[in-house]
N, C-alpha and C positions, 0 to 999 in steps of 0.2 A: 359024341362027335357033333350031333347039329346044336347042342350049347354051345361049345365052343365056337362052332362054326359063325352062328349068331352072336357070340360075345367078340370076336375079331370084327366082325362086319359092323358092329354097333360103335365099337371103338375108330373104324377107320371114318364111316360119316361124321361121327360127333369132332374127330380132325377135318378132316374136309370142308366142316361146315368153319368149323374156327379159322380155318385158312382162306375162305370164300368170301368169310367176315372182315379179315381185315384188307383183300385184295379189294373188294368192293369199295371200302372207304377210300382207299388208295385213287381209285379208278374215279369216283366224284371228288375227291380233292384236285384233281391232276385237270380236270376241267377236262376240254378237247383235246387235251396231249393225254389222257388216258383213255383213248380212243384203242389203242393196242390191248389194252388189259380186257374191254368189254368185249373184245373180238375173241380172247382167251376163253374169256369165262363163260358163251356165249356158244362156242365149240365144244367147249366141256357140259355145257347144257344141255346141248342136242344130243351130242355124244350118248350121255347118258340115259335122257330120255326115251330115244329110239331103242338102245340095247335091251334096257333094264322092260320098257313096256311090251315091246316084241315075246322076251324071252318069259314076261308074266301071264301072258295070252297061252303061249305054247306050252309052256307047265300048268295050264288048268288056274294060275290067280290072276287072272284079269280082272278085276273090282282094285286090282294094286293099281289099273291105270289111272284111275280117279285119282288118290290126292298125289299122284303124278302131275298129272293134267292142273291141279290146285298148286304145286310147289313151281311149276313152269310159267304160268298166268301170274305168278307172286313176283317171279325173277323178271317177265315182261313190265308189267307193272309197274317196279324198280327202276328197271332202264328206260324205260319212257319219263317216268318225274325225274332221273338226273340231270337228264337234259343230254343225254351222248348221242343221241341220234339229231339232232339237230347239226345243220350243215354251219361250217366255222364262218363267221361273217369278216 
């Protein structure tokens, strides 16, 4: 069961990521009219963040907060060099 379990889970990131891959691109081609998608992807980021670290503490793997903390500073990172936090002149 936790193969499986782990082979579902591993399968739905490896989409999630290919779907984050190309809303992303989406969201820097679109300039400051992709200001909605960064807001998206952004809520989905926290989202997951808070749940998945919270619940890695409480079940005893907390060392899972780290490359948490490394995949979030990446997606920061990101949105700082696309330029979408920048106000529309």
């Amino acid at each position: 069961m936790l193969r499986f379990s782990l082979a579902v889970m591993g399968a739905v990131s490896i989409g999630w990521a290919v779907t984050l891959f190309f809303v992303v691109r989406a969201a820097i081609d679109l300039g400051g009219q992709g200001r909605p998608l960064w807001n998206a992807i952004t809520a989905g980021m926290v989202s997951w963040f808070v749940i998945d670290s919270a619940l890695s503490v409480a079940t005893g793997f907390g060392l899972n907060v780290v490359p948490n903390i490394a995949l979030a500073l990446m997606y920061i990172v990101g949105l700082i060099a696309s330029g979408a936090l920048k106000r529309p002149v």
